[in-house]
C-alpha positions as a printed NumPy array, in Angstrom:
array([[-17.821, -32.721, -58.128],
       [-15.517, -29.575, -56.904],
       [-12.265, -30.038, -56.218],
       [-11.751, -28.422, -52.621],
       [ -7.715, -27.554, -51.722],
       [ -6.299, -29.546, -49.093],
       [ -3.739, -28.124, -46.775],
       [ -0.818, -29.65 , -45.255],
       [  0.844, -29.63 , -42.04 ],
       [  4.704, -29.28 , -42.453],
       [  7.06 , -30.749, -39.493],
       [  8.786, -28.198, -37.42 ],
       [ 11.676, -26.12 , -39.077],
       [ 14.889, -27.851, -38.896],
       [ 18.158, -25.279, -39.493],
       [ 20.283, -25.597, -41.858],
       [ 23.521, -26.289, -40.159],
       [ 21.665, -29.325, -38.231],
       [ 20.703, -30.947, -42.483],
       [ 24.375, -31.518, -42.582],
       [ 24.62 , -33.771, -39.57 ],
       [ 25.604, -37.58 , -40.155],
       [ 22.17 , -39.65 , -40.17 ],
       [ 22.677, -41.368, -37.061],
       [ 20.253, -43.689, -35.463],
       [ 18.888, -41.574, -33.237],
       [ 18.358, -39.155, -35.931],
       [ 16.477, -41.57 , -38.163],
       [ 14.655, -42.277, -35.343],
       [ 13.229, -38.829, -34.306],
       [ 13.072, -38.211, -38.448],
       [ 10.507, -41.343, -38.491],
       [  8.764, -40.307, -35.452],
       [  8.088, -36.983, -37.308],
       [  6.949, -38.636, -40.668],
       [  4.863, -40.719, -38.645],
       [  3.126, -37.301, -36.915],
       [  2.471, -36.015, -40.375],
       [  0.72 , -39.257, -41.535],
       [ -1.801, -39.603, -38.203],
       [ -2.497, -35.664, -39.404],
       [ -3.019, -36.229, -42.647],
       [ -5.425, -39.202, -41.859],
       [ -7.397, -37.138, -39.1  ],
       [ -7.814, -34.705, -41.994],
       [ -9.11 , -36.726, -44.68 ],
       [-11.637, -38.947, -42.259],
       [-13.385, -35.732, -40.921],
       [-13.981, -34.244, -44.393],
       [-12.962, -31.03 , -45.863],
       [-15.151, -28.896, -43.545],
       [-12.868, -30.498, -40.37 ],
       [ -9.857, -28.656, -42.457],
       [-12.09 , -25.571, -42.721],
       [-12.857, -25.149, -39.065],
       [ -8.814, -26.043, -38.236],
       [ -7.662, -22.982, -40.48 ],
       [-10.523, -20.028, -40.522],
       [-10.324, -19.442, -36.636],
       [ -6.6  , -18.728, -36.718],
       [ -5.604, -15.265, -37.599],
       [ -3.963, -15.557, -40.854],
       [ -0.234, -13.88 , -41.928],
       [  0.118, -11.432, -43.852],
       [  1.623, -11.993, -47.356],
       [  4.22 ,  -9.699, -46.911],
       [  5.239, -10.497, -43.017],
       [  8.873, -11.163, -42.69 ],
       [  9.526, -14.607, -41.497],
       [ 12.147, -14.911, -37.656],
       [ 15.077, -16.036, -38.841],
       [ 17.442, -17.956, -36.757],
       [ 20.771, -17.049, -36.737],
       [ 22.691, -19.368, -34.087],
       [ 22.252, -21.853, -31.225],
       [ 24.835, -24.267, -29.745],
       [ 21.83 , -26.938, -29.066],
       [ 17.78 , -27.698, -30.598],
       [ 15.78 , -30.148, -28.901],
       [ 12.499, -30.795, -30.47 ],
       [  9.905, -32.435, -28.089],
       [  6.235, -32.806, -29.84 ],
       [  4.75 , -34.422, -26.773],
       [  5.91 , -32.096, -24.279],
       [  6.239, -28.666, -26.795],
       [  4.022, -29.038, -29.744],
       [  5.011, -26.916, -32.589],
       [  7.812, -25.544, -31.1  ],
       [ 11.807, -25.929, -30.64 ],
       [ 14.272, -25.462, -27.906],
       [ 17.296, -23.918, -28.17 ],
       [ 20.169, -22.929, -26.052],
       [ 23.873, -21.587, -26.02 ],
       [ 24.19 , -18.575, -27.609],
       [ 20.78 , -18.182, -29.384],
       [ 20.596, -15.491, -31.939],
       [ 17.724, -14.507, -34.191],
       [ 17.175, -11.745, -36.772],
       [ 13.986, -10.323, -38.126],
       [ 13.115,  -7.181, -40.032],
       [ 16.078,  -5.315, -39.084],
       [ 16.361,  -6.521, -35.813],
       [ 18.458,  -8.833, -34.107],
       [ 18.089, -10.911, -30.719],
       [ 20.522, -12.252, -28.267],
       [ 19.878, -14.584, -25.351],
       [ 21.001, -17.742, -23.061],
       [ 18.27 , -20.068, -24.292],
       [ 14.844, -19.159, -26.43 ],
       [ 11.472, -21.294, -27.767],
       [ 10.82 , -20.936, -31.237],
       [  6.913, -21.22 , -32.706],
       [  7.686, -21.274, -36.151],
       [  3.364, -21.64 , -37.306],
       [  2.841, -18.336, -35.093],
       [  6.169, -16.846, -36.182],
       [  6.937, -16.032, -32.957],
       [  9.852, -16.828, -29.952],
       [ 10.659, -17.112, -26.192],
       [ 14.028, -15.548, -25.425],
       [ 15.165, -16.332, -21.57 ],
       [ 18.651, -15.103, -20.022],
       [ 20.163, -12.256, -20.546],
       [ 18.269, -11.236, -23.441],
       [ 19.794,  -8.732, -25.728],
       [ 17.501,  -6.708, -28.82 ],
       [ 19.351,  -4.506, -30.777],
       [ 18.269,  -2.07 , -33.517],
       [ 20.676,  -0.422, -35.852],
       [ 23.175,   1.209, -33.715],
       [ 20.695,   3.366, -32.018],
       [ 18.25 ,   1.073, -29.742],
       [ 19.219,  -1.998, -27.721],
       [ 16.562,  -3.684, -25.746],
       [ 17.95 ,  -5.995, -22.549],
       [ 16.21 ,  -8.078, -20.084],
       [ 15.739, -11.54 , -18.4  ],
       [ 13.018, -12.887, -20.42 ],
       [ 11.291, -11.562, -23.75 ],
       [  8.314, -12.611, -26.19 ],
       [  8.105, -11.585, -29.224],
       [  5.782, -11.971, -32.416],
       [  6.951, -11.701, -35.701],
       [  3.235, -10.878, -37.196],
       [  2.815,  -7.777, -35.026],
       [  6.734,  -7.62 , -33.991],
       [  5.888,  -6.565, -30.51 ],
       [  8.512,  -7.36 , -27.9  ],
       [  7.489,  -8.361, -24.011],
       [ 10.252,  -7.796, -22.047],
       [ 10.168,  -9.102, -18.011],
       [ 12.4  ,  -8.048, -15.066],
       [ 15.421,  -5.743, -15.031],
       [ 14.562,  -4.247, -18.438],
       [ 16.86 ,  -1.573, -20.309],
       [ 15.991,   0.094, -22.952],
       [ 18.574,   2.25 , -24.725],
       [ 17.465,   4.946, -27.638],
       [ 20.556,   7.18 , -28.161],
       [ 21.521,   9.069, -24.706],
       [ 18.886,   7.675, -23.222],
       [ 17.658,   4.682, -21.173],
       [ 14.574,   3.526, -19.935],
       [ 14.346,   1.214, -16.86 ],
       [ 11.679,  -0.824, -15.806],
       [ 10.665,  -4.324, -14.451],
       [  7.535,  -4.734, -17.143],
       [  8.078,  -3.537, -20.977],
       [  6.221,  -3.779, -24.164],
       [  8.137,  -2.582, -27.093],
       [  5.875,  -2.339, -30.482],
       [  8.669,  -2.007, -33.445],
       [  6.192,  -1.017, -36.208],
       [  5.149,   2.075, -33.775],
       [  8.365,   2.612, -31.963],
       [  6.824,   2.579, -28.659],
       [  7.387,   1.189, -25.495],
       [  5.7  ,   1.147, -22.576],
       [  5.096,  -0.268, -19.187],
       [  2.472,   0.437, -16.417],
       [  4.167,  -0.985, -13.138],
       [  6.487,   1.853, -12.499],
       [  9.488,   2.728, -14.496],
       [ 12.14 ,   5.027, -14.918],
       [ 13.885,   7.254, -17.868],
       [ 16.974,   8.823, -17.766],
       [ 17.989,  11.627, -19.816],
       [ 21.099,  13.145, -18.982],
       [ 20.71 ,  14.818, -15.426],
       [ 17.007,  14.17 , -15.775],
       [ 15.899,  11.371, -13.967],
       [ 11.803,  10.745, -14.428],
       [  9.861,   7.846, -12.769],
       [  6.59 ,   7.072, -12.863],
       [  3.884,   3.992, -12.503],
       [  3.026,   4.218, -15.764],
       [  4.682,   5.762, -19.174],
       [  4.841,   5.669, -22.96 ],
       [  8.15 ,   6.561, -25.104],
       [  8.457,   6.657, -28.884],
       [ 11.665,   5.882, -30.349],
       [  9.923,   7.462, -33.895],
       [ 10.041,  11.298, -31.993],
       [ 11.931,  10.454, -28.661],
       [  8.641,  11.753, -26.864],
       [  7.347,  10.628, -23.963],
       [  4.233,  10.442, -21.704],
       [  3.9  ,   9.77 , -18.022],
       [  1.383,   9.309, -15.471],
       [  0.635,   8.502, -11.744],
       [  3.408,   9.763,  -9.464],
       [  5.607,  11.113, -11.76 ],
       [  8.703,  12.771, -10.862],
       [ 11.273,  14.377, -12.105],
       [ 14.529,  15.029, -10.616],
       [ 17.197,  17.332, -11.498],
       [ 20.16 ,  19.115, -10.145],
       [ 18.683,  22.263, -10.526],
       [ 14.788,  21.989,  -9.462],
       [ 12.46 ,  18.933,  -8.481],
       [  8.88 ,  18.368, -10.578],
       [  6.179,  15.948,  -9.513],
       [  2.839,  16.147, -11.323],
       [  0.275,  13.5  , -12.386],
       [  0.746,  13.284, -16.373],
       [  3.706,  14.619, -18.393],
       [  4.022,  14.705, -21.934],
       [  8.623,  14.802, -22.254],
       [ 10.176,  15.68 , -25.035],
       [ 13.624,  14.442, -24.907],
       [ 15.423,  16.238, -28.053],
       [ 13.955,  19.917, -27.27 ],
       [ 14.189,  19.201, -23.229],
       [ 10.375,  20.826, -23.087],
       [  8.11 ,  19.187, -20.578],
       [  4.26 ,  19.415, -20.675],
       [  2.682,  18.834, -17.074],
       [ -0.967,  18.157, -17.027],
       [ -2.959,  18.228, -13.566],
       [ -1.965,  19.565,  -9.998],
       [  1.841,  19.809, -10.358],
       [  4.852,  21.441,  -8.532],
       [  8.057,  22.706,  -9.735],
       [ 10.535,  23.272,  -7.201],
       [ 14.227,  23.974,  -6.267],
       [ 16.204,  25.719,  -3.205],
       [ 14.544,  29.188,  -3.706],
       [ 11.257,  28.51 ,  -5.378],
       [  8.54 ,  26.62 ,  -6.302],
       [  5.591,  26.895,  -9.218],
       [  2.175,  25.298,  -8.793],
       [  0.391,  25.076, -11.703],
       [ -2.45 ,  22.755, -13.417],
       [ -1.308,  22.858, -17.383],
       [  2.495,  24.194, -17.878],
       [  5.654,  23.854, -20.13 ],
       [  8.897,  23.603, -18.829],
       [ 12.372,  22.817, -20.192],
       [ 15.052,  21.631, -18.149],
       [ 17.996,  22.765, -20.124],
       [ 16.759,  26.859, -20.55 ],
       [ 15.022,  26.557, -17.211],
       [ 12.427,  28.56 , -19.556],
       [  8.642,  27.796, -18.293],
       [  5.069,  28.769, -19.879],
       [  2.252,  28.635, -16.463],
       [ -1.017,  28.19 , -17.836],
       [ -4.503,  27.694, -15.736],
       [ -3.959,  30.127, -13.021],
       [ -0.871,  28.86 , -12.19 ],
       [  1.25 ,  30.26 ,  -9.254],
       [  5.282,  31.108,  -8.869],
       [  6.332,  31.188,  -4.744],
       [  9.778,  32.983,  -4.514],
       [ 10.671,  31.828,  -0.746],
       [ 14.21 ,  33.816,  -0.636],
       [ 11.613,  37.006,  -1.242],
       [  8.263,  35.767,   0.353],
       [  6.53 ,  36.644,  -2.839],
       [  4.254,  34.792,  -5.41 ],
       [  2.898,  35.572,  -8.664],
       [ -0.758,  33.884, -10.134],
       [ -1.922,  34.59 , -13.613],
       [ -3.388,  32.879, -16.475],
       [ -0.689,  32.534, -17.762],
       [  3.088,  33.141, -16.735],
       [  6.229,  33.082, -18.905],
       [  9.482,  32.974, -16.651],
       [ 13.197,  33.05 , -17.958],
       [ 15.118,  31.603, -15.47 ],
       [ 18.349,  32.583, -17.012],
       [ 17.69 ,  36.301, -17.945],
       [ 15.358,  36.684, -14.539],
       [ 12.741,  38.015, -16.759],
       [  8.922,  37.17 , -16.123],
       [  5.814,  37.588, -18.02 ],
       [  2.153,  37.494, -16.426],
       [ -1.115,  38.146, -18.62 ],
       [ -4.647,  38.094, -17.069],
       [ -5.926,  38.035, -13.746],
       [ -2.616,  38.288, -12.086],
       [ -1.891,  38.997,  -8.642],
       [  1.477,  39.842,  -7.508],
       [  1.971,  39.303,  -3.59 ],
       [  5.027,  40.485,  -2.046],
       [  4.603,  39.402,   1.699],
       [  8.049,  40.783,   2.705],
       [  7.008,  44.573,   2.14 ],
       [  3.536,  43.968,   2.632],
       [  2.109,  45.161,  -0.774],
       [  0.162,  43.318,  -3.6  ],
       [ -0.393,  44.113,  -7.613],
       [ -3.407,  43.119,  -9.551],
       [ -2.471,  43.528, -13.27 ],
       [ -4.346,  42.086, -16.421],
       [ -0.203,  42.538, -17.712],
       [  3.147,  42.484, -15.471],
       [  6.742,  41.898, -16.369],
       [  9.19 ,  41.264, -13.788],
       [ 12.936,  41.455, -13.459],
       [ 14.137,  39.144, -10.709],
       [ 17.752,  40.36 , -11.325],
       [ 16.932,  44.098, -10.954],
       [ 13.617,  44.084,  -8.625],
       [ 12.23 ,  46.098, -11.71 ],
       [  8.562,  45.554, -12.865],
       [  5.502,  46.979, -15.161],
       [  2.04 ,  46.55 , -14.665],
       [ -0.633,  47.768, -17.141],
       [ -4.655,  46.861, -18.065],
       [ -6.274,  47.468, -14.4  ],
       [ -3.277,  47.85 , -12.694],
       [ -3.657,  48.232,  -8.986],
       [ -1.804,  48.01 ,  -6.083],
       [ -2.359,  47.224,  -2.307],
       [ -0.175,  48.506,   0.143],
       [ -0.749,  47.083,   4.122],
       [  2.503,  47.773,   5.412],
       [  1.818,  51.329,   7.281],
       [ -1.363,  50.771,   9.342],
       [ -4.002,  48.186,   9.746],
       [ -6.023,  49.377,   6.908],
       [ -4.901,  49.202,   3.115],
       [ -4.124,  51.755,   0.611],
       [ -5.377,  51.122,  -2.829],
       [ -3.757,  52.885,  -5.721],
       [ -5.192,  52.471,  -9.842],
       [ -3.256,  53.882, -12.36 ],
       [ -3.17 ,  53.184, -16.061],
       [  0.689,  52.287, -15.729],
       [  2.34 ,  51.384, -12.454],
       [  5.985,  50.671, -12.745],
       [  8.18 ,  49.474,  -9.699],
       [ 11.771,  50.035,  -9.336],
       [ 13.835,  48.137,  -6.32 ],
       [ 17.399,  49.8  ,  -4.792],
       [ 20.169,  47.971,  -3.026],
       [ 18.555,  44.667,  -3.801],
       [ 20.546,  42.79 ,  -2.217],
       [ 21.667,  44.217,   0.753],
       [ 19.197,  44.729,   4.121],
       [ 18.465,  47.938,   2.952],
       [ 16.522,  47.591,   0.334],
       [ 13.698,  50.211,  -0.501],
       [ 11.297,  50.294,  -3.539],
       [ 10.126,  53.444,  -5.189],
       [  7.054,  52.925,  -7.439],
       [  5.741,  55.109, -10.133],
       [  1.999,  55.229, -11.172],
       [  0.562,  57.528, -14.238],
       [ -1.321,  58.358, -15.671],
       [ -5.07 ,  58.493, -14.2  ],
       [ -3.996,  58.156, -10.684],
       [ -6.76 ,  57.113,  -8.076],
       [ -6.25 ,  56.28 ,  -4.235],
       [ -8.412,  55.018,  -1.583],
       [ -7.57 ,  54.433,   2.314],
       [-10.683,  54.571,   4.505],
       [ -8.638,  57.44 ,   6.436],
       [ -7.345,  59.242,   2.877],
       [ -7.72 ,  59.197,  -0.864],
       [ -6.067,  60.872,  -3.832],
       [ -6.071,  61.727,  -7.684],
       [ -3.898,  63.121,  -9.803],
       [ -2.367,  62.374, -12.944],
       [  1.239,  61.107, -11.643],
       [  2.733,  59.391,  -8.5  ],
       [  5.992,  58.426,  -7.086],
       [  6.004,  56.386,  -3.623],
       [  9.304,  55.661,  -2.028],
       [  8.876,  53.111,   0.9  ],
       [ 12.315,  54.461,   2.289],
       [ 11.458,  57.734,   2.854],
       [  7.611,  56.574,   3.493],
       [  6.695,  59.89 ,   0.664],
       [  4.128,  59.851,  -1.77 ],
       [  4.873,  62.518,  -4.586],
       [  1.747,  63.704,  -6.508],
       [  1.876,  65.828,  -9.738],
       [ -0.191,  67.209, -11.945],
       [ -3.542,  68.583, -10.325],
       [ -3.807,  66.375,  -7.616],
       [ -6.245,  66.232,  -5.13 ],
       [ -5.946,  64.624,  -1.366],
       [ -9.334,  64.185,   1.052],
       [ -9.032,  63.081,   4.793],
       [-12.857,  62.59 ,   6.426],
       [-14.353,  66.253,   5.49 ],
       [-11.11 ,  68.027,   4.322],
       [-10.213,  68.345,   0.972],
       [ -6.366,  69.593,  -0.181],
       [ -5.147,  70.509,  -3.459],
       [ -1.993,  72.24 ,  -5.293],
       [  0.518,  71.949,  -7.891],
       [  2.516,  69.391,  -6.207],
       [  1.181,  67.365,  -3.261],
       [  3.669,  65.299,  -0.798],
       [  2.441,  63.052,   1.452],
       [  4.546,  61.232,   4.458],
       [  3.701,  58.451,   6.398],
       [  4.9  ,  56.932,   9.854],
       [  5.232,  53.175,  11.056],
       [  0.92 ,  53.592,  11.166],
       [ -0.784,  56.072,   9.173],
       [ -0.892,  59.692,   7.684],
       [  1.653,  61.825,   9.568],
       [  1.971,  65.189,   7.427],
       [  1.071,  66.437,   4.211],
       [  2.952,  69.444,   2.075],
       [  1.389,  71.273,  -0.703],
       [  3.606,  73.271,  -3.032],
       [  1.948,  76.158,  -4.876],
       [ -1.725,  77.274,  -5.426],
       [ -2.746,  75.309,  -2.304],
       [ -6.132,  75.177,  -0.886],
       [ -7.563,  73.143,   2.072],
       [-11.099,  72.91 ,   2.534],
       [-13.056,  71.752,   5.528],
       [-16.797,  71.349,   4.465],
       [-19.332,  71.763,   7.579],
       [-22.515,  71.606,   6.034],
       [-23.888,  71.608,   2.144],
       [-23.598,  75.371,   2.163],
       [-20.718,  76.564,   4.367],
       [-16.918,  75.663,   4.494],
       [-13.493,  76.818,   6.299],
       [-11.033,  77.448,   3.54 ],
       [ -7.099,  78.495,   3.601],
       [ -5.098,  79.137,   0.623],
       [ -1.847,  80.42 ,   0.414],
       [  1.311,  79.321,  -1.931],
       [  2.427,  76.596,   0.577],
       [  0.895,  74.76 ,   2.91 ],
       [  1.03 ,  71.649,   5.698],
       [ -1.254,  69.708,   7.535],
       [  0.071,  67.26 ,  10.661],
       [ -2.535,  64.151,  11.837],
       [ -2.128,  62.581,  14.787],
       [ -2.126,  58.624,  15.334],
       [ -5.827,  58.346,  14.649],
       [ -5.244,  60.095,  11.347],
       [ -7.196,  63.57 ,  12.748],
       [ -5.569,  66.642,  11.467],
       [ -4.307,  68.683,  14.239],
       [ -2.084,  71.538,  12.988],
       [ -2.001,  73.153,   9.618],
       [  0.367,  75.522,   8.549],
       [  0.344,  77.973,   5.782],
       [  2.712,  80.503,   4.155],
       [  3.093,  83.55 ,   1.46 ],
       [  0.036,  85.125,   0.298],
       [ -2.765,  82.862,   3.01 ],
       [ -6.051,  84.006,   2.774],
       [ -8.783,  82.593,   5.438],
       [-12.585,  82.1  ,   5.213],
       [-13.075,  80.627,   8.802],
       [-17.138,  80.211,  10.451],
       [-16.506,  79.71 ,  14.177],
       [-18.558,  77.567,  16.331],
       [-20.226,  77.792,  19.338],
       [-20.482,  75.394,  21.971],
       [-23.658,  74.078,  20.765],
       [-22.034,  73.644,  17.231],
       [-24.55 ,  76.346,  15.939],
       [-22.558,  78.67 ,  13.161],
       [-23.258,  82.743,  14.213],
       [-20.055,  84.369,  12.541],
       [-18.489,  84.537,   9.441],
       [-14.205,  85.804,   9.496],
       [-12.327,  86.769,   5.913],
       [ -8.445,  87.298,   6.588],
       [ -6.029,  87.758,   5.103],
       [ -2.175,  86.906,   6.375],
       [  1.293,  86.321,   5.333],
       [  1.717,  83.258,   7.85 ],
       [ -0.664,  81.489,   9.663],
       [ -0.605,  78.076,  12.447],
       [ -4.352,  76.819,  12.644],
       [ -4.38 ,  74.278,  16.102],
       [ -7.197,  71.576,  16.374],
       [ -8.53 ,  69.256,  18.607],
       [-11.218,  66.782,  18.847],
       [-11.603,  68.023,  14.941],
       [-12.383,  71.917,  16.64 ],
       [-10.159,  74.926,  16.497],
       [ -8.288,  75.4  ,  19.748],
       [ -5.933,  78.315,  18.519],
       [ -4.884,  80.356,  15.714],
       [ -1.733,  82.068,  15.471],
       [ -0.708,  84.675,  12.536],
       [  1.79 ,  86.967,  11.301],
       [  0.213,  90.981,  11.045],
       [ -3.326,  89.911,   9.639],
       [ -6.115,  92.13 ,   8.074],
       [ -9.693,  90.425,   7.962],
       [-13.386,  91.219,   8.574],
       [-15.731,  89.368,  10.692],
       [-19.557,  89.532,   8.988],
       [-22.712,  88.09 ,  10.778],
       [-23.477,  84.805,   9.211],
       [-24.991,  85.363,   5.376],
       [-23.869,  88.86 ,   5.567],
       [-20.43 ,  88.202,   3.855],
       [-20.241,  89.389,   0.572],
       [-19.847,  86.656,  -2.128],
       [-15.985,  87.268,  -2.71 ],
       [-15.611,  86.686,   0.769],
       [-17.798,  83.408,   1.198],
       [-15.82 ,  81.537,  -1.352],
       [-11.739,  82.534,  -2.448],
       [-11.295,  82.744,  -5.49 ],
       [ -9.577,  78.741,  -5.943],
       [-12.558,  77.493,  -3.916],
       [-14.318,  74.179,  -5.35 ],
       [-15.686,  70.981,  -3.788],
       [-14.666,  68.086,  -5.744],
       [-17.071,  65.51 ,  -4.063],
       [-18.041,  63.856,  -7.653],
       [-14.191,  63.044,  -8.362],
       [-13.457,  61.786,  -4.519],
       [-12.878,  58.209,  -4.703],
       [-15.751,  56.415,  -2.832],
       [-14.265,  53.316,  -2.212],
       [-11.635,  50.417,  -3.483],
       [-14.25 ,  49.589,  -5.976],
       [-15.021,  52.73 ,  -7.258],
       [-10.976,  53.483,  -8.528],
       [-11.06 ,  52.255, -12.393],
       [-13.46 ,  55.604, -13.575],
       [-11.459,  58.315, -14.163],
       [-13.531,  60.985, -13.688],
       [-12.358,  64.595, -14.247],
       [-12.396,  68.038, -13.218],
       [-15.594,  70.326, -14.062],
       [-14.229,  73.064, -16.673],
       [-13.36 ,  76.511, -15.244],
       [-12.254,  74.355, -11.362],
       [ -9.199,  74.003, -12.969],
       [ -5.874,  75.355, -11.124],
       [ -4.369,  78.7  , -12.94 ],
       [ -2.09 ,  77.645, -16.102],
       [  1.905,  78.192, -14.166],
       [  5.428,  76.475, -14.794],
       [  5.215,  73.362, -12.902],
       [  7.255,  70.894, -11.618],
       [  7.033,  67.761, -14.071],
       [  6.884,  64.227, -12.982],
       [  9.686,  62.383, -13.233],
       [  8.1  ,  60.318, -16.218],
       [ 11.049,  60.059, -18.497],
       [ 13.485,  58.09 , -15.529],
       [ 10.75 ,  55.349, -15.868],
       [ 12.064,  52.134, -17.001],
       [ 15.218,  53.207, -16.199],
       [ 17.306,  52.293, -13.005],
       [ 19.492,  54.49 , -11.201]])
């Protein structure tokens, strides 16, 4: 017959410092009670058979051969009551235990020595190296998976900081704590709370979710799920969040922020709201400096600056809070609404913004846009290859062949200015080789050159005096009352006012003038067309839409080769 191992079922640990006790009565009486336990155990054993033992053992997680056994250290009293606390004994007055590195304070404690394992009531005390201390009314704690359940005002302390909560579990072998009925950490000015969080002593990281907040001198964040990092200050917000202090406030869905640089990467379409400026900034992603001012936008950004009524689109756009500068490249446009009730769209390759007397009332931005300028208003567009707008003197400087169209009048020159009023086109100055065409029909059209010219619109943006000086020269077809074109006039002048109304000629007024006036298709060709004379109808911008294809001009339209006027490219990036 096999032999089959028996187990046996030791009484209940008895310290040390109680063997050394005089044998009283009492104590011979509680030390037969116990003998007498073991015996009725050992006799319930041996009638039910081996299997009986079998069944008793295999359905109780076994120890591990290694695990560290709770040690205790001190206790002014032990009570052992079998009938009333099977297995386990009482202690109170200064309880202390130790186990794997760890030792535990408390008023009065329960210790299971078969499950390894201890209740620790009144001011309960855990302490870990000189690093983490763990403090609370009540704990629970388990040798076998040394994970601590802490209840009711609990601290826990991990170098500068503390966590506070009413509901802990602290699992040693992972370093992590972590309670779901609302908690607190505090990390130098930080203060975070939350329903629910997660901190690792192993990397001093932590995650939070549900109502999170985090408060700090300088700004206010509330989010659903953050991932903290306490040594490098960076927080990871997950979910609708809001960053916020006196002056401004981010939105954003997925974003890193630290709370010591004030640094912040905004990904997922984020936005930044400056309220002292009434401006925002959305893009796929935003880095901001708070320190240096600086800011960083790539993709699908939209600067909107409500205060001056304009608005960027970028696919790239640094800012300078400090300064007012900024850059915007990769589809840059911006939209202007501050002058009338429609909107001027302007597309360059590069459009670069540059803001004076910041912080004073009079402020005043002057942007710069080149090259492959395009401009659409449903009153006026523009090309050229550079342009400088300065919303102080409400000017629009274009160089470099540009080109200006108002309903069926097209202007062109060296150097184009064009001023504004509190509404919409007021005047606009051509320097040098300028031409202004009026087209009438596909075959015939009023043209004036001359070396300078300007044009003056009334409030509905209608042209109703042009004025042009040095060398003018006039191909003019008047019109009858019927609008039927009979006569054909060449002329040329030294100075010449042209008045309109209702889009008509009312007047013309000129210095000593020399011309010819030729029935209509009787004008030689010379005197049908001058000399500068083209119709740039394919580069016209057609509408907002149609301002990203550069298109340019037909060879031999060009203007004639002179010393120009150059932009004033090389002050970009620079401030005055």
């Amino acid at each position: 017959m096999a032999t089959r191992k028996v187990g046996i079922l030791l009484p209940p640990y008895i310290p040390p410092m109680l063997m050394s006790q005089r044998r009283s009565p009492k104590y011979l009486l509680r030390h037969s009670y116990i003998c007498i336990w073991c015996a009725v155990a050992l006799l319930a054993i041996f009638a039910n058979g081996s299997h009986a033992w079998a069944d008793a053992t295999d359905d109780k997680p076994k120890k591990p051969a290694q695990e560290e056994r709770v040690y205790l250290i001190h206790a002014d009293h032990l009570r052992y009551d079998q009938m009333k606390y099977p297995g386990a004994q009482r202690l109170s007055g200064k309880v202390k235990f130790s186990h794997a590195g760890m030792t535990l304070s408390c008023d009065s404690a329960v210790l299971y020595e078969i499950t390894n394992s201890f209740e620790a009531t009144g001011h309960v005390v855990m302490t870990q190296g000189d690093t983490l201390s763990l403090t609370g009314d009540s704990l629970y704690y388990t040798g076998s998976t040394q994970i601590a359940e802490v209840r009711r005002n609990v601290r826990l302390r991990h170098r500068n900081q503390i966590l506070l909560t009413d509901t802990l579990n602290y699992e040693r072998m992972t370093g992590k704590g972590y309670y779901i009925n609302g908690g607190e950490l505090i990390d130098g000015d930080n203060h975070l709370t939350s329903e629910e969080g997660e901190y690792y002593t192993t990397t001093r990281k932590a995650t939070f979710q549900n109502d999170v907040r985090l408060k700090n001198p300088k700004f206010t964040l509330t989010t659903n799920t953050l991932h903290y990092d306490t040594r490098t200050k960076w927080a990871h917000v997950v979910g609708p969040s809001n960053i916020e202090n006196d002056n401004n406030r981010i939105y954003t869905e997925d974003a890193y922020y630290n709370s010591q640089t004030e640094k912040v990467r905004l990904y997922s379409s984020s936005t930044l709201y400056d309220r002292k400026r009434n401006c925002t900034m959305t893009g796929d992603s935003i880095f901001y400096n708070k320190q240096e001012g600086i800011m960083e936008a790539f993709q699908n950004i939209v600067y909107d600056d409500r205060a001056n009524k304009n608005r960027m689109y970028s696919d790239y756009c640094r800012y300078n809070e400090n300064t007012g500068e900024a850059i915007a490249y990769g589809r840059a446009l911006a939209k202007d609404f501050s002058q009338s009730d429609d909107t001027l769209f302007v597309h360059a390759d590069t459009i670069r913004m540059f803001t004076y007397n910041i912080r004073t009332d009079s402020v005043y931005r002057v942007m710069h846009a080149n090259p492959h300028v395009r401009s659409y208003r449903s009153d006026v567009q523009m090309v050229c290859d550079s342009l400088v707008a300065n919303s102080r003197l409400k000017r629009m400087d274009l160089y470099r062949d540009p080109i200006v169209w108002s309903d069926n009048r097209q202007i062109l020159g060296e150097e184009i200015n064009v001023f504004s009023n509190d509404s919409t086109l007021d005047s606009i100055y051509v320097q040098r080789q300028a031409l202004m065409v009026e087209r009438l029909d596909s075959t015939h059209y009023n043209q004036v050159a001359s070396n300078l010219m300007r044009s003056f619109f009334d409030e509905k943006g209608e042209i109703y005096q042009n004025n042009a000086d040095g060398n003018v020269c006039v191909i003019f077809y008047p019109l009858e009352k019927d609008s039927v074109i009979l006569y054909q006039n060449y002329m040329e002048t030294a100075a010449m006012r042209l008045y309109l109304e209702d889009r008509k000629l009312k007047k013309i007024w000129t210095t000593a003038a020399q011309g010819e006036l030729y029935p209509l298709g009787l004008a030689p060709q010379d005197h049908t067309y001058l000399p500068a004379f083209a119709w740039f109808d394919y580069i016209r911008p057609r509408d907002k839409h149609d301002l990203f294809e550069w298109r340019s001009k037909k060879s031999g339209s060009e203007l004639k080769a002179s010393i120009r006027r150059e932009p004033p490219v090389k002050k970009l990036g620079k401030k005055k």
